[in-house]
N, C-alpha and C positions, 0 to 999 in steps of 0.2 A: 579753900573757898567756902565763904558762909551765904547762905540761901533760907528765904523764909517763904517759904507758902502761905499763905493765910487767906483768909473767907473761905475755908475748905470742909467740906463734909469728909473728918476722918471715917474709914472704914475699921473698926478694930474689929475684936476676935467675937465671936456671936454671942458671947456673953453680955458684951458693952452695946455691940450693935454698932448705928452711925451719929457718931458724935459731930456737932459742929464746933469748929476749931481751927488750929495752924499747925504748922510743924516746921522744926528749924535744922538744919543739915550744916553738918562743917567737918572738915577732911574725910567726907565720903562716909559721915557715918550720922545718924539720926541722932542730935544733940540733945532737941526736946520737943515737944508737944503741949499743947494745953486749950484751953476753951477759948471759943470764938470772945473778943475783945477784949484779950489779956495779953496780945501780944507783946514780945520781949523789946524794950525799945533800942535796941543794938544797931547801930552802924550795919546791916546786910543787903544783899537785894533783894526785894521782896518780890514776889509774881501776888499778884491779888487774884485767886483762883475764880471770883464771880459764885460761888456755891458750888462749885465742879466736887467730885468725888475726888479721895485720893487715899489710894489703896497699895498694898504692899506688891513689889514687883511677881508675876507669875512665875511658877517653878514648874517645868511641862518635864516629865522622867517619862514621856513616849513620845518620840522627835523624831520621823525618820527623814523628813528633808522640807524644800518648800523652793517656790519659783525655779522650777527645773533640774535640783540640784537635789543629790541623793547621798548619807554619810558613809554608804559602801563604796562612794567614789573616792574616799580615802586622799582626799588632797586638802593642802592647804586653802583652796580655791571654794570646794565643796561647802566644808565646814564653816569656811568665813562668808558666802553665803545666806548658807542656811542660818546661823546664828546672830545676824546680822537682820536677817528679813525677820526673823521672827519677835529679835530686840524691839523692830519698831512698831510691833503690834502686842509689843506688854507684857513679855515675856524674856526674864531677866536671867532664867538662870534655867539651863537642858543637861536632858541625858538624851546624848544621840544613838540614836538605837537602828538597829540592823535587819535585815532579813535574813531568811534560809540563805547558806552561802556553802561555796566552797572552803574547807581550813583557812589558805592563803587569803583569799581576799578578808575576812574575818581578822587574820593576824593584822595585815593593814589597814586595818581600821583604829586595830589596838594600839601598833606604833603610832599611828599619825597622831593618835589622841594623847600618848604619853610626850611626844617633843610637843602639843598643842600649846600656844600661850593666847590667853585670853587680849581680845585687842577691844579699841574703844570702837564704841557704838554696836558691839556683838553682845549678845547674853553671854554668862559665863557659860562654860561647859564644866558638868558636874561629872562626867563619866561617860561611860557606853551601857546600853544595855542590850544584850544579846537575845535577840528574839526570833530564835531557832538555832540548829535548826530540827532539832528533837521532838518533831510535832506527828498526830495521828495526821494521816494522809486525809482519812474523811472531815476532818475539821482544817485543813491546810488554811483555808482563804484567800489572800492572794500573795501567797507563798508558792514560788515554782516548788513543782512534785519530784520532779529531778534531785534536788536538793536536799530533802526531806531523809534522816537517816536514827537509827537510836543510837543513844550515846553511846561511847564507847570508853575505855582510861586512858586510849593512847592520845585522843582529841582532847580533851577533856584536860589531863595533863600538858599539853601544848597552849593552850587559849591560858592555863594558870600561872603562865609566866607573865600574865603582864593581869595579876589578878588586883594592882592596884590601880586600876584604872578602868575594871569590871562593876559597876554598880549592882548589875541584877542580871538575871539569865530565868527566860520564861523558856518550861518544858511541859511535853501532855506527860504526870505521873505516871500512867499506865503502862506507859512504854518498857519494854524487857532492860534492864540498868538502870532504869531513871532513877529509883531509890536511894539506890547507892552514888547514883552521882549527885542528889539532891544534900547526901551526907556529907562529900566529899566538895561540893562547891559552899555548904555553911561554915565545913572546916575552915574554909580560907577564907573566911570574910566577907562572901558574898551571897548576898541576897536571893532566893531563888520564886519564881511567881510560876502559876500554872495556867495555859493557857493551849490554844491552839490543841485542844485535848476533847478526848472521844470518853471520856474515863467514868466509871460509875461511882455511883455515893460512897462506896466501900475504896474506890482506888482512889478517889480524891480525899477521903479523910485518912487512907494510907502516905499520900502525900503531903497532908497536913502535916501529920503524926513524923514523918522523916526530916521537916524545918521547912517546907512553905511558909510561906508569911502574907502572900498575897495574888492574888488572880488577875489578870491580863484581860483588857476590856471586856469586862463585867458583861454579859450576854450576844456577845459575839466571839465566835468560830468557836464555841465549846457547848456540850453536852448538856442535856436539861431531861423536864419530864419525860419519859417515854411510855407512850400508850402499849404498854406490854404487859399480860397477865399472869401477874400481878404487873400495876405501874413501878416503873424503877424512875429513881430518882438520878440525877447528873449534877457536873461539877457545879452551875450554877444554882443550884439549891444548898448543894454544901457548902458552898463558900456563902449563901446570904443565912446560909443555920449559926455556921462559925460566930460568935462575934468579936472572935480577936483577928480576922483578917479581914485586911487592906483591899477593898475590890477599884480597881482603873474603872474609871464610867465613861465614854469618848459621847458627850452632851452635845454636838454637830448638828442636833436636828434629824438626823439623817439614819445613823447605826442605831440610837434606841429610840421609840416611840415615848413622847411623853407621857402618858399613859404607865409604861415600864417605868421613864425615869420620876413621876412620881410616887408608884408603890415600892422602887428602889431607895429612894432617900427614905422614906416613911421605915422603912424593916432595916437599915442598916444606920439613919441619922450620918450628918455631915462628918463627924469624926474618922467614920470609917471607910470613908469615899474619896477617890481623889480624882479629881478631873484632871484628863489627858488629851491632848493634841490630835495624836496618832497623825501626824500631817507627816504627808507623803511629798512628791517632787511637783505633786499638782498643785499643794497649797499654794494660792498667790495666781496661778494663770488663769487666764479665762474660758472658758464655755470652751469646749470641741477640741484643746489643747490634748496633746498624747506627751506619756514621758514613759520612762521604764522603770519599772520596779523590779529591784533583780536582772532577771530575763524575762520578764513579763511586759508586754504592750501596754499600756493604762491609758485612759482618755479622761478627761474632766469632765463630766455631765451634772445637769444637775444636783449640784453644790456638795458632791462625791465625787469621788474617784474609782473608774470603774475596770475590771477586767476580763477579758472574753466576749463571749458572745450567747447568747441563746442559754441552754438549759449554765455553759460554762462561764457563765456571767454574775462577779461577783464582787464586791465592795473592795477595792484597794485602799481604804486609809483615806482619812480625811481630808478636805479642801479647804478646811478652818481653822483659826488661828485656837490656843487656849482660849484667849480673851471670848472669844463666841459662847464658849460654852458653859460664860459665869450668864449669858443675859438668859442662852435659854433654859439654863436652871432656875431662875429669877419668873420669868415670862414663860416654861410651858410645863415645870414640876412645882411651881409653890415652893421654891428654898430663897428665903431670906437673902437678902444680898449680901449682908456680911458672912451668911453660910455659904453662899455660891462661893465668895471670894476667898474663903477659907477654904474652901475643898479645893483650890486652883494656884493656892499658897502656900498656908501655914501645912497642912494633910499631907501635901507632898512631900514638903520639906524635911518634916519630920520623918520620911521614911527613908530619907537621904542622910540622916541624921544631924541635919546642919539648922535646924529651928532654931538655936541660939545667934545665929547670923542672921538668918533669911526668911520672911515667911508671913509676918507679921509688923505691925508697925508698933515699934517699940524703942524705946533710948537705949542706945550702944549697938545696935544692929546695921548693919550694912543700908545704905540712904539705898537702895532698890523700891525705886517706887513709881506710882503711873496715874495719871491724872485723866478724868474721862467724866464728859458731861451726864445728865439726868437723860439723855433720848444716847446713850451709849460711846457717843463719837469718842473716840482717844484724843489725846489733846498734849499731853506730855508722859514721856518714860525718862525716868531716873536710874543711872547704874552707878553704884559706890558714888552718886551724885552728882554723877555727870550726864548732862542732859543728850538724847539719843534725838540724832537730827532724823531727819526725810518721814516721819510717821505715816503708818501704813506699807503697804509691798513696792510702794511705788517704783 
Protein backbone atom coordinates (compact mmCIF):
# COMPACT_ATOMS: atom_id res chain seq x y z
CA UNK A 1 0.00 0.00 0.00
CA UNK A 2 1.35 3.50 -1.02
CA UNK A 3 0.04 6.48 1.22
CA UNK A 4 1.10 10.19 0.93
CA UNK A 5 0.45 12.71 3.81
CA UNK A 6 1.14 15.92 2.62
CA UNK A 7 0.42 19.84 4.00
CA UNK A 8 2.11 18.27 7.15
CA UNK A 9 4.13 19.84 9.77
CA UNK A 10 6.99 17.23 9.87
CA UNK A 11 8.17 16.82 13.47
CA UNK A 12 11.98 15.72 13.05
CA UNK A 13 14.73 15.24 15.71
CA UNK A 14 15.31 18.75 17.61
CA UNK A 15 18.07 19.49 15.47
CA UNK A 16 15.76 20.16 12.37
CA UNK A 17 12.85 21.04 14.58
CA UNK A 18 9.36 21.23 12.57
CA UNK A 19 9.54 21.29 9.18
CA UNK A 20 6.59 21.87 6.69
CA UNK A 21 6.31 19.12 4.20
CA UNK A 22 4.87 15.41 3.16
CA UNK A 23 5.76 12.20 3.68
CA UNK A 24 5.26 9.06 1.65
CA UNK A 25 4.74 5.40 3.07
CA UNK A 26 4.79 1.96 0.86
CA UNK A 27 4.90 -1.66 2.49
CA UNK A 28 4.88 -0.40 5.84
CA UNK A 29 7.86 1.51 5.86
CA UNK A 30 8.63 5.33 5.30
CA UNK A 31 9.69 5.62 1.45
CA UNK A 32 10.37 9.43 1.47
CA UNK A 33 9.85 12.80 2.70
CA UNK A 34 10.42 16.25 1.49
CA UNK A 35 9.36 20.12 1.68
CA UNK A 36 5.90 21.28 1.54
CA UNK A 37 5.11 21.74 -2.50
CA UNK A 38 7.41 19.22 -3.79
CA UNK A 39 5.35 16.49 -3.71
CA UNK A 40 6.00 13.28 -5.57
CA UNK A 41 3.47 13.05 -8.36
CA UNK A 42 2.80 9.14 -8.09
CA UNK A 43 -0.32 7.49 -8.58
CA UNK A 44 -1.06 7.19 -4.22
CA UNK A 45 -3.72 8.09 -1.78
CA UNK A 46 -3.05 11.17 -0.53
CA UNK A 47 -4.76 12.41 3.16
CA UNK A 48 -4.01 16.33 2.79
CA UNK A 49 -3.25 16.68 6.55
CA UNK A 50 -4.69 20.79 6.67
CA UNK A 51 -1.11 21.70 8.54
CA UNK A 52 -1.74 18.99 11.34
CA UNK A 53 1.55 17.65 12.87
CA UNK A 54 3.06 14.32 12.13
CA UNK A 55 5.25 12.92 14.32
CA UNK A 56 7.07 9.51 14.80
CA UNK A 57 4.83 6.81 16.58
CA UNK A 58 5.28 6.88 20.72
CA UNK A 59 7.51 4.26 22.27
CA UNK A 60 6.07 3.96 26.23
CA UNK A 61 8.98 1.11 27.99
CA UNK A 62 6.48 1.79 31.32
CA UNK A 63 3.02 0.18 30.48
CA UNK A 64 1.57 -1.38 33.13
CA UNK A 65 -2.08 -1.52 31.72
CA UNK A 66 -5.23 0.82 30.74
CA UNK A 67 -9.08 0.63 30.59
CA UNK A 68 -9.34 -2.07 33.31
CA UNK A 69 -6.88 -4.28 32.26
CA UNK A 70 -3.66 -5.19 33.95
CA UNK A 71 -0.32 -7.11 32.07
CA UNK A 72 0.05 -9.25 35.34
CA UNK A 73 -3.41 -10.63 34.09
CA UNK A 74 -1.27 -12.60 31.80
CA UNK A 75 -3.75 -13.38 28.97
CA UNK A 76 -4.20 -13.04 25.76
CA UNK A 77 -7.24 -10.71 26.44
CA UNK A 78 -5.21 -8.49 28.84
CA UNK A 79 -2.44 -7.60 26.55
CA UNK A 80 -4.63 -7.12 23.49
CA UNK A 81 -6.33 -4.73 25.33
CA UNK A 82 -4.00 -2.91 26.76
CA UNK A 83 -2.00 -2.47 23.68
CA UNK A 84 -4.78 -1.80 21.55
CA UNK A 85 -6.20 1.17 23.86
CA UNK A 86 -3.00 2.67 24.09
CA UNK A 87 -2.28 2.20 19.93
CA UNK A 88 -5.18 4.50 19.69
CA UNK A 89 -3.74 7.22 21.68
CA UNK A 90 -0.12 7.22 19.77
CA UNK A 91 1.63 5.02 21.12
CA UNK A 92 3.05 2.46 18.72
CA UNK A 93 5.33 0.37 20.31
CA UNK A 94 5.44 -1.00 24.62
CA UNK A 95 7.20 -2.53 27.20
CA UNK A 96 4.62 -3.98 29.34
CA UNK A 97 5.79 -3.89 32.68
CA UNK A 98 4.70 -5.50 36.08
CA UNK A 99 4.35 -5.09 39.68
CA UNK A 100 5.72 -6.57 42.93
CA UNK A 101 4.47 -10.22 42.31
CA UNK A 102 4.62 -13.63 43.28
CA UNK A 103 7.70 -15.99 41.09
CA UNK A 104 4.65 -17.69 39.24
CA UNK A 105 2.57 -14.92 38.32
CA UNK A 106 5.86 -13.11 37.05
CA UNK A 107 6.70 -16.50 35.10
CA UNK A 108 3.27 -15.89 33.35
CA UNK A 109 3.59 -12.96 32.24
CA UNK A 110 6.93 -14.11 30.72
CA UNK A 111 5.40 -17.05 28.82
CA UNK A 112 2.41 -15.13 27.59
CA UNK A 113 4.71 -12.42 26.25
CA UNK A 114 7.13 -15.08 24.55
CA UNK A 115 3.97 -17.04 22.39
CA UNK A 116 2.61 -12.97 22.09
CA UNK A 117 2.19 -12.04 18.22
CA UNK A 118 1.71 -8.55 17.57
CA UNK A 119 -1.97 -8.11 15.87
CA UNK A 120 -3.43 -5.16 13.79
CA UNK A 121 -4.57 -2.00 15.59
CA UNK A 122 -2.29 -2.99 18.80
CA UNK A 123 1.25 -1.24 19.39
CA UNK A 124 3.89 -3.59 19.18
CA UNK A 125 5.04 -5.29 22.32
CA UNK A 126 8.88 -4.65 22.70
CA UNK A 127 9.24 -6.80 26.00
CA UNK A 128 8.48 -6.89 29.69
CA UNK A 129 9.87 -4.87 32.18
CA UNK A 130 9.99 -6.07 35.53
CA UNK A 131 9.36 -3.60 38.13
CA UNK A 132 9.89 -5.38 41.35
CA UNK A 133 9.90 -6.86 43.14
CA UNK A 134 13.31 -6.05 44.96
CA UNK A 135 12.37 -2.70 46.26
CA UNK A 136 12.99 -0.72 49.86
CA UNK A 137 9.66 -1.25 51.62
CA UNK A 138 9.81 2.76 52.63
CA UNK A 139 9.86 3.78 48.96
CA UNK A 140 7.26 0.78 47.94
CA UNK A 141 4.61 3.22 46.43
CA UNK A 142 1.85 1.44 45.30
CA UNK A 143 3.45 -1.81 45.27
CA UNK A 144 1.81 -4.43 47.88
CA UNK A 145 4.45 -4.82 50.86
CA UNK A 146 3.56 -8.40 51.17
CA UNK A 147 5.41 -8.87 47.93
CA UNK A 148 8.32 -6.88 48.38
CA UNK A 149 11.58 -9.23 48.98
CA UNK A 150 15.64 -9.04 48.12
CA UNK A 151 16.91 -10.72 45.40
CA UNK A 152 17.88 -13.82 45.69
CA UNK A 153 19.99 -16.50 42.70
CA UNK A 154 17.40 -18.97 43.04
CA UNK A 155 14.56 -16.35 41.70
CA UNK A 156 16.63 -14.57 39.74
CA UNK A 157 17.97 -17.62 37.98
CA UNK A 158 14.14 -18.77 37.17
CA UNK A 159 12.82 -15.19 35.68
CA UNK A 160 16.56 -15.83 33.29
CA UNK A 161 14.93 -18.33 31.34
CA UNK A 162 12.94 -16.44 29.34
CA UNK A 163 15.76 -13.54 29.65
CA UNK A 164 14.86 -12.88 25.88
CA UNK A 165 11.93 -11.29 26.33
CA UNK A 166 13.11 -9.32 29.62
CA UNK A 167 13.91 -5.75 28.52
CA UNK A 168 14.87 -4.25 31.86
CA UNK A 169 14.21 -5.06 35.56
CA UNK A 170 14.15 -1.86 38.17
CA UNK A 171 15.74 -2.74 41.78
CA UNK A 172 16.53 -0.29 45.03
CA UNK A 173 20.67 -0.98 44.81
CA UNK A 174 20.81 -0.90 48.32
CA UNK A 175 19.35 -3.96 48.96
CA UNK A 176 21.59 -6.92 50.50
CA UNK A 177 22.34 -9.05 46.70
CA UNK A 178 21.30 -6.30 44.51
CA UNK A 179 24.94 -5.95 43.14
CA UNK A 180 25.42 -8.97 42.42
CA UNK A 181 22.29 -9.45 40.85
CA UNK A 182 22.62 -6.07 38.92
CA UNK A 183 25.97 -8.07 37.51
CA UNK A 184 24.32 -11.12 36.79
CA UNK A 185 21.10 -9.61 35.01
CA UNK A 186 23.79 -7.27 32.54
CA UNK A 187 25.49 -10.66 32.10
CA UNK A 188 22.44 -11.85 30.20
CA UNK A 189 21.51 -9.02 28.35
CA UNK A 190 19.40 -7.13 30.32
CA UNK A 191 18.98 -3.86 31.30
CA UNK A 192 18.82 -2.96 34.81
CA UNK A 193 17.14 0.63 36.21
CA UNK A 194 17.00 1.64 39.88
CA UNK A 195 14.24 2.69 41.37
CA UNK A 196 11.62 2.20 44.12
CA UNK A 197 15.00 2.73 46.40
CA UNK A 198 15.81 4.15 49.82
CA UNK A 199 19.61 4.15 48.78
CA UNK A 200 22.30 6.99 49.46
CA UNK A 201 24.60 8.93 47.10
CA UNK A 202 27.38 6.21 47.80
CA UNK A 203 24.76 3.14 47.26
CA UNK A 204 23.47 4.63 44.19
CA UNK A 205 26.68 5.35 42.54
CA UNK A 206 27.69 1.77 43.87
CA UNK A 207 24.82 0.69 41.67
CA UNK A 208 25.83 2.73 38.97
CA UNK A 209 29.27 1.42 39.08
CA UNK A 210 27.75 -2.46 39.13
CA UNK A 211 25.85 -1.70 35.16
CA UNK A 212 22.71 0.54 36.01
CA UNK A 213 22.02 2.48 33.05
CA UNK A 214 19.07 4.14 34.05
CA UNK A 215 16.42 5.34 36.96
CA UNK A 216 12.73 4.63 37.17
CA UNK A 217 10.49 7.68 37.28
CA UNK A 218 12.86 10.33 37.88
CA UNK A 219 11.52 11.81 41.44
CA UNK A 220 9.07 9.51 42.43
CA UNK A 221 9.22 6.55 45.14
CA UNK A 222 13.13 7.18 45.62
CA UNK A 223 15.47 8.93 47.89
CA UNK A 224 16.62 12.70 47.53
CA UNK A 225 18.13 15.45 49.89
CA UNK A 226 17.94 14.61 53.37
CA UNK A 227 18.03 17.40 55.99
CA UNK A 228 20.52 15.41 58.20
CA UNK A 229 23.81 16.78 59.73
CA UNK A 230 25.69 16.93 57.64
CA UNK A 231 22.72 16.79 54.45
CA UNK A 232 23.14 13.58 52.52
CA UNK A 233 22.32 13.39 49.24
CA UNK A 234 19.82 10.29 47.54
CA UNK A 235 19.34 8.53 44.47
CA UNK A 236 17.75 11.44 42.66
CA UNK A 237 20.66 13.73 42.85
CA UNK A 238 22.89 10.90 41.65
CA UNK A 239 21.21 10.04 38.89
CA UNK A 240 20.69 13.93 37.73
CA UNK A 241 24.88 14.30 38.71
CA UNK A 242 25.43 11.10 36.24
CA UNK A 243 25.22 12.29 32.88
CA UNK A 244 25.39 9.10 31.22
CA UNK A 245 22.03 7.87 32.69
CA UNK A 246 18.63 7.58 31.26
CA UNK A 247 16.18 9.06 33.84
CA UNK A 248 11.92 7.92 33.09
CA UNK A 249 10.14 11.49 33.86
CA UNK A 250 6.06 10.28 34.08
CA UNK A 251 5.05 14.24 32.70
CA UNK A 252 1.05 13.39 33.77
CA UNK A 253 0.79 16.81 35.31
CA UNK A 254 0.24 14.99 38.33
CA UNK A 255 3.76 12.82 39.72
CA UNK A 256 6.10 15.89 38.85
CA UNK A 257 5.38 19.64 39.41
CA UNK A 258 6.28 21.67 36.57
CA UNK A 259 8.40 23.67 38.36
CA UNK A 260 10.66 20.00 38.85
CA UNK A 261 9.89 19.21 35.37
CA UNK A 262 11.32 22.31 34.19
CA UNK A 263 14.63 22.41 36.32
CA UNK A 264 14.72 18.65 35.25
CA UNK A 265 14.98 19.01 31.36
CA UNK A 266 17.18 22.38 32.02
CA UNK A 267 20.13 19.89 34.25
CA UNK A 268 19.74 16.83 32.23
CA UNK A 269 18.42 18.19 28.33
CA UNK A 270 16.06 15.99 26.19
CA UNK A 271 18.75 13.37 25.30
CA UNK A 272 18.79 12.04 28.43
CA UNK A 273 14.97 11.97 29.41
CA UNK A 274 12.54 9.65 28.42
CA UNK A 275 9.03 10.15 28.88
CA UNK A 276 6.89 7.27 30.29
CA UNK A 277 3.34 6.35 30.59
CA UNK A 278 3.50 4.48 33.74
CA UNK A 279 -0.41 3.97 32.96
CA UNK A 280 -1.91 1.64 35.18
CA UNK A 281 -5.71 -0.27 34.73
CA UNK A 282 -7.14 3.15 35.42
CA UNK A 283 -5.86 4.78 32.24
CA UNK A 284 -8.86 5.19 30.09
CA UNK A 285 -11.83 5.07 32.92
CA UNK A 286 -13.57 7.69 34.35
CA UNK A 287 -13.66 9.74 37.66
CA UNK A 288 -14.53 7.31 40.89
CA UNK A 289 -13.69 4.15 38.74
CA UNK A 290 -11.66 1.48 41.19
CA UNK A 291 -9.35 -1.32 39.57
CA UNK A 292 -6.59 -3.50 41.15
CA UNK A 293 -3.11 -3.01 41.03
CA UNK A 294 -1.66 -6.28 42.30
CA UNK A 295 -3.58 -6.75 45.35
CA UNK A 296 -4.06 -3.24 45.94
CA UNK A 297 -7.61 -1.38 45.73
CA UNK A 298 -6.95 1.86 43.37
CA UNK A 299 -9.69 4.34 42.50
CA UNK A 300 -9.32 7.04 39.70
CA UNK A 301 -9.27 10.50 41.14
CA UNK A 302 -8.38 13.42 39.85
CA UNK A 303 -6.42 12.58 36.74
CA UNK A 304 -4.32 9.92 38.98
CA UNK A 305 -4.63 6.95 40.13
CA UNK A 306 -4.87 6.46 43.69
CA UNK A 307 -4.15 3.95 46.75
CA UNK A 308 -5.37 3.87 50.34
CA UNK A 309 -6.50 6.08 52.45
CA UNK A 310 -5.40 8.77 54.94
CA UNK A 311 -1.63 9.01 56.01
CA UNK A 312 -1.66 5.34 53.46
CA UNK A 313 -2.76 7.10 50.50
CA UNK A 314 -0.49 7.21 47.65
CA UNK A 315 -0.10 7.71 43.78
CA UNK A 316 -0.80 4.21 41.72
CA UNK A 317 0.40 5.12 38.28
CA UNK A 318 -0.81 7.12 35.85
CA UNK A 319 -4.42 7.94 34.18
CA UNK A 320 -2.54 9.24 30.99
CA UNK A 321 -1.74 8.22 27.90
CA UNK A 322 2.24 8.92 26.74
CA UNK A 323 0.82 11.34 24.28
CA UNK A 324 -0.19 13.74 27.50
CA UNK A 325 2.97 14.10 28.55
CA UNK A 326 4.64 15.53 25.10
CA UNK A 327 1.80 18.58 25.50
CA UNK A 328 2.66 19.11 29.07
CA UNK A 329 6.42 19.24 28.49
CA UNK A 330 5.48 21.56 25.58
CA UNK A 331 2.86 23.88 27.75
CA UNK A 332 4.27 23.58 31.63
CA UNK A 333 8.41 22.88 31.24
CA UNK A 334 9.47 24.92 28.19
CA UNK A 335 10.64 21.70 25.96
CA UNK A 336 10.21 22.36 22.38
CA UNK A 337 7.93 20.10 20.69
CA UNK A 338 10.20 18.44 18.57
CA UNK A 339 12.26 17.89 22.23
CA UNK A 340 8.99 16.65 23.98
CA UNK A 341 8.39 14.41 21.04
CA UNK A 342 11.79 13.12 20.93
CA UNK A 343 11.89 12.19 24.67
CA UNK A 344 8.56 10.09 23.93
CA UNK A 345 10.22 8.53 20.77
CA UNK A 346 13.50 8.64 19.45
CA UNK A 347 15.08 8.52 23.72
CA UNK A 348 13.16 5.55 24.37
CA UNK A 349 13.86 3.95 21.49
CA UNK A 350 17.16 3.98 21.69
CA UNK A 351 17.27 2.55 25.06
CA UNK A 352 15.44 -0.50 23.53
CA UNK A 353 17.97 -0.38 20.98
CA UNK A 354 15.74 -0.39 18.17
CA UNK A 355 16.25 3.53 16.80
CA UNK A 356 17.26 2.21 13.56
CA UNK A 357 13.49 0.98 13.06
CA UNK A 358 11.54 3.21 15.31
CA UNK A 359 11.74 6.45 16.82
CA UNK A 360 12.17 9.02 14.42
CA UNK A 361 10.82 10.06 11.21
CA UNK A 362 13.24 8.91 8.61
CA UNK A 363 13.41 6.82 5.15
CA UNK A 364 13.55 3.02 5.70
CA UNK A 365 12.21 3.03 9.20
CA UNK A 366 9.01 1.38 10.07
CA UNK A 367 5.88 3.99 8.73
CA UNK A 368 4.83 4.23 12.79
CA UNK A 369 3.44 7.37 12.97
CA UNK A 370 0.52 9.75 14.51
CA UNK A 371 -1.10 12.82 13.17
CA UNK A 372 -2.34 15.34 15.73
CA UNK A 373 -3.61 18.99 15.30
CA UNK A 374 -2.05 22.49 16.68
CA UNK A 375 -4.76 22.54 19.99
CA UNK A 376 -3.40 18.56 20.44
CA UNK A 377 -6.38 16.55 19.32
CA UNK A 378 -4.97 13.05 17.67
CA UNK A 379 -6.43 12.62 14.35
CA UNK A 380 -4.47 9.62 13.01
CA UNK A 381 -2.00 6.73 14.22
CA UNK A 382 0.06 4.76 11.77
CA UNK A 383 1.49 1.07 12.55
CA UNK A 384 4.04 -0.36 9.84
CA UNK A 385 1.18 1.96 7.95
CA UNK A 386 -1.54 0.83 8.72
CA UNK A 387 -3.99 3.02 9.96
CA UNK A 388 -5.35 2.27 13.81
CA UNK A 389 -9.23 2.69 13.76
CA UNK A 390 -11.49 3.91 16.83
CA UNK A 391 -8.90 6.87 18.03
CA UNK A 392 -8.85 7.55 21.58
CA UNK A 393 -10.08 4.92 24.61
CA UNK A 394 -13.32 4.94 23.28
Amino acid sequence: MSLLLSNAQLILDPSRGVVPGWLALRDGMIKDLGALGDEPAAEVTVIDCGGDFIAPGLVDIHCHGAVGRDATEASEEAFGTILGAHARCGTTTAVLTTVAAPLPEMLAVLRMTESWRDGWGMARLAGIHLEGPWFSRKRRGAHDPKQLRDPRESETSALLEYARVIRRVTLAPELPGALETIRFLIGAGIAVSAGHSDATEKEAFAGFGAGITQVTHLHNAMSSLRKTDPPRRGLAEAALENQGMLCELIADGVHVSPDLLRETLKARGWKHLALVSDATAGCGLPEGSGFRLGDLDCVVRGKAAWTGEGTGRCLAGSTAPLFAGIRTMVEQAGATISEAVAMASLVPARSLGMEQKVGSLKIGKEADLIRFSPNWEIKGVWIGGEGVEGIGYG
